[in-house]
C-alpha positions as CSV (number, residue, x, y, z in Angstrom):
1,X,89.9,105.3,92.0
2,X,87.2,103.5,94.0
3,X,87.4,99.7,94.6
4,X,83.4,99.0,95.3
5,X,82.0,96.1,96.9
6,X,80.8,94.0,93.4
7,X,84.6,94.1,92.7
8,X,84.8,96.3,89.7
9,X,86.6,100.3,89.8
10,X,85.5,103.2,89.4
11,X,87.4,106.5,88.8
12,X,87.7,110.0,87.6
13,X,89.8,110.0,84.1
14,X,90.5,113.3,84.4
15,X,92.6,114.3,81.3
16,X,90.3,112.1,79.1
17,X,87.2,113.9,80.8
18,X,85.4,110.8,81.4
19,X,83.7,108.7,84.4
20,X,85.2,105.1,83.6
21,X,84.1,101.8,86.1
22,X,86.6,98.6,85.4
23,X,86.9,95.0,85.8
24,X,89.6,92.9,86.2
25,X,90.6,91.1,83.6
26,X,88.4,93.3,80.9
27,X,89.9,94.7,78.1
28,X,88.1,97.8,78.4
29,X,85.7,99.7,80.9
30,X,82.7,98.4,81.5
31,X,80.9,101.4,81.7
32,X,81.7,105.0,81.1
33,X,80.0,108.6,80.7
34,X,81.5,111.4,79.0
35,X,83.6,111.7,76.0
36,X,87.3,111.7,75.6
37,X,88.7,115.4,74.6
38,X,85.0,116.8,75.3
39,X,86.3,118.2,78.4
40,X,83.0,120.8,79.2
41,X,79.9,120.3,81.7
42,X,77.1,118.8,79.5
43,X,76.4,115.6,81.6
44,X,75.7,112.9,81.2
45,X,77.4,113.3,77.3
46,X,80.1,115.2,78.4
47,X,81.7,115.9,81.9
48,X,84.7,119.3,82.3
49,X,87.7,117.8,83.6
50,X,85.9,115.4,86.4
51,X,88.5,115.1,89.2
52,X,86.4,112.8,91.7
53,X,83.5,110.0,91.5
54,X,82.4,108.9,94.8
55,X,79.3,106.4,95.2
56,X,76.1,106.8,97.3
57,X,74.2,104.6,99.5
58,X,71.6,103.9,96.7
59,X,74.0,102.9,94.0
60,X,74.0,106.3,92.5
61,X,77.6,108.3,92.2
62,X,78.5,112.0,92.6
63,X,80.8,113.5,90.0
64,X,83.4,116.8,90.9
65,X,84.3,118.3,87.9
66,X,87.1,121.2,87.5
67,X,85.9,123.0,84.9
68,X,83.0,125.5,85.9
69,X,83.4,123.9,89.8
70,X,80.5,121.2,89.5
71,X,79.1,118.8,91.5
72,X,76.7,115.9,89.9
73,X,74.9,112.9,90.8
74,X,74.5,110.5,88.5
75,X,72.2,107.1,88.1
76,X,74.2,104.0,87.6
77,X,73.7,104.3,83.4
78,X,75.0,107.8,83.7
79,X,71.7,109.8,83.9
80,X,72.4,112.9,85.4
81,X,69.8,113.7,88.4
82,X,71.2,117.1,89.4
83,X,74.2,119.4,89.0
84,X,75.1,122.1,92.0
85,X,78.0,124.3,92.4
86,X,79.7,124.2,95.5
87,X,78.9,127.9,97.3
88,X,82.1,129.9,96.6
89,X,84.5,127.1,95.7
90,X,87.5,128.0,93.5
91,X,88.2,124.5,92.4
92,X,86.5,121.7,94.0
93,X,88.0,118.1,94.7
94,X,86.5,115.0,95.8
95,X,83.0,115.2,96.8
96,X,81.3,113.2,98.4
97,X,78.0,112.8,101.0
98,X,78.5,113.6,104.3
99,X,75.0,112.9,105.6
100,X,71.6,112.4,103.8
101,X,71.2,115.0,101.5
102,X,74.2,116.5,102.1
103,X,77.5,116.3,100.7
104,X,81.1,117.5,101.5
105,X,84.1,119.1,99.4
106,X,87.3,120.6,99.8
107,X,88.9,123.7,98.1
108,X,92.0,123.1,96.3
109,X,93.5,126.9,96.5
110,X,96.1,128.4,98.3
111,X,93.4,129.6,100.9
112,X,91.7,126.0,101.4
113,X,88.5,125.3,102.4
114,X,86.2,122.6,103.0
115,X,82.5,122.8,103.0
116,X,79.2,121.4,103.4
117,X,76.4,121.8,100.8
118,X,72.8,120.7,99.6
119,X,72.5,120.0,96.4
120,X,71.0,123.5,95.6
121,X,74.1,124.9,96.3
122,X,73.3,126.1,100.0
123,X,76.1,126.2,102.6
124,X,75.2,124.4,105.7
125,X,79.0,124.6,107.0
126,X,82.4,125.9,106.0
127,X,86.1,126.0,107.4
128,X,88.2,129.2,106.1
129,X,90.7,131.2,107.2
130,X,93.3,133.1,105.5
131,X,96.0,133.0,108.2
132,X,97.0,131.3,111.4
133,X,96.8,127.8,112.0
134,X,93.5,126.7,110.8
135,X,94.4,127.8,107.4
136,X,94.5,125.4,104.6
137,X,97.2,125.3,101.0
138,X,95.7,123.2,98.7
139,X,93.9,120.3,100.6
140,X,92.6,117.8,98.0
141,X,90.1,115.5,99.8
142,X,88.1,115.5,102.5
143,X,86.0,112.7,104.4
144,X,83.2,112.3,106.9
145,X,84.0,110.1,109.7
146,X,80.9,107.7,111.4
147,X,81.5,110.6,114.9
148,X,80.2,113.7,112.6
149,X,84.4,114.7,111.6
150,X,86.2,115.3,109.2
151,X,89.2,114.0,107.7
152,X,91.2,115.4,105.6
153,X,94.3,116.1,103.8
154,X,96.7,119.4,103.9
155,X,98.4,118.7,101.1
156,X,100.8,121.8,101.2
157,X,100.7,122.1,104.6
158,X,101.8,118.9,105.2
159,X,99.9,117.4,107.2
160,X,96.2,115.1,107.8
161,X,93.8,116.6,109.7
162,X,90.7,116.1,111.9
163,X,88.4,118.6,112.3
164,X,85.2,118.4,114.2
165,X,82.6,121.0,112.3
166,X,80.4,121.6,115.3
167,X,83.2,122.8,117.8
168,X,84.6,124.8,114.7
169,X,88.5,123.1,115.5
170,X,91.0,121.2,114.8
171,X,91.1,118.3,116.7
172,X,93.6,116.1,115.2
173,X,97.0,116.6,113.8
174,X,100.0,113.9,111.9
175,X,102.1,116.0,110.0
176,X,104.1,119.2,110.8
177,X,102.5,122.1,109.6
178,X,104.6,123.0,106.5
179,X,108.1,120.8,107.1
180,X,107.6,118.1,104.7
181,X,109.5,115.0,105.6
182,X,109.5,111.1,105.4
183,X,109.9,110.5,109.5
184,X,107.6,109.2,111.3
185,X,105.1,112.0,112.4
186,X,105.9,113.5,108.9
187,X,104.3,113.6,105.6
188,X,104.9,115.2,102.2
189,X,102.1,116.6,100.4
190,X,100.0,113.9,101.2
191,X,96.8,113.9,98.7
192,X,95.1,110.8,99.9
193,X,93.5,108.9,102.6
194,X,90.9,106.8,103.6
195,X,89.9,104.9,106.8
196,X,90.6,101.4,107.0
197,X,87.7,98.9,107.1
198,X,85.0,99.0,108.4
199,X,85.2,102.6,108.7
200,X,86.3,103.2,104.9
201,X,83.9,105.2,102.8
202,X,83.0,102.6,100.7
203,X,81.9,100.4,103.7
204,X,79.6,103.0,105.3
205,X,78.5,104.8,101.9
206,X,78.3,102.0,98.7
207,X,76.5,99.3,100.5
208,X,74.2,99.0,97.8
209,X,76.1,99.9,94.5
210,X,76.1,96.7,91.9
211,X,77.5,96.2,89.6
212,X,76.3,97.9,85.8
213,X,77.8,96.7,82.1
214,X,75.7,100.0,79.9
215,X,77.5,102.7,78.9
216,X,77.1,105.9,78.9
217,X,73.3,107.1,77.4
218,X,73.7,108.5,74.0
219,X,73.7,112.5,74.0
């Protein structure tokens, strides 16, 4: 879930295969696409087990969804503009836009990755390895920072990491690589993050998002 700057939430409802955006003190969402226990790529009627909405500098939102490894962007009524798969991503998590035009997820398998894609599905840049250090269990999201890095989480590894994609390295590190723990310099299975304001994503990425009361276009 996504606090934006109007106020309202938005958020993946994964298990009810549904984009949902709330408002305090409403009885209901204010605005949803897709369809309870439709859980299949048909956007904007139906979305497969959507795992991640993120918005964009122009109001619009990009949708991850599980099933059949999708990426979307969506218009704020739920008008689908275009649907990519990630290049050779098992089960992608959290997307969102790195730079114009370009947009960033992670690969939440035993051998991790993270990537950076157009929306045709070309790779522009990818982190993978199957051993050693640099590999990555399960990370779950992964963020662009305003230097051109990336920050993300390890989950099974443990750790939160920084990685700068032009150096090709880890350049960061809080965590110890597989020893979970609740210590200071430890973490266990950490699955979130986000940079504080003003660096958050929301800060440098939803400027322009307002707020929208439709629901989703009929199918």
């Amino acid at each position: 879930a996504m606090l934006l700057p109007d106020g309202t939430v938005v958020s993946a409802d994964i298990k009810n295969c549904r984009i949902v955006r709330l408002r305090v003190g409403a009885s209901a969402p204010i605005w949803t696409a897709g369809r309870p226990g439709v859980c299949r790529h048909d956007p904007p009627s139906f979305y497969g087990s959507p795992n991640g909405v993120f918005p964009l500098p122009d109001g619009n939102f990009l949708v991850t969804e599980i099933n059949g490894n999708w990426v979307d962007e969506i218009d704020p009524a739920g008008h689908l503009l275009w649907s990519t798969h990630p290049p050779e991503v098992r089960y992608p998590s959290d997307s969102n836009e790195y730079a114009p035009g370009e947009y960033l997820t992670v690969d939440y398998s035993p051998i991790g990755q993270v990537v950076i894609f157009d929306r045709t599905g070309r790779t522009i840049w990818r982190w993978r390895y199957a051993s050693g250090p640099n590999r990555l269990r399960y990370p779950s999201l992964a963020e662009p920072l305003p230097n051109g890095d990336i920050l993300l989480t390890d989950d099974h590894n443990d750790r939160v990491l920084v990685i700068d994609p032009h150096a090709n390295r880890i350049v960061w590190q809080y965590g110890h690589t597989g020893i979970p723990g609740t210590a200071p310099g430890y973490l266990n299975i950490p699955d979130g993050l986000d940079p504080l304001p003003p660096y958050a994503y929301v800060d440098r990425f939803a400027a322009h998002t307002s707020a929208n009361t439709g629901t989703q276009p009929s199918p």
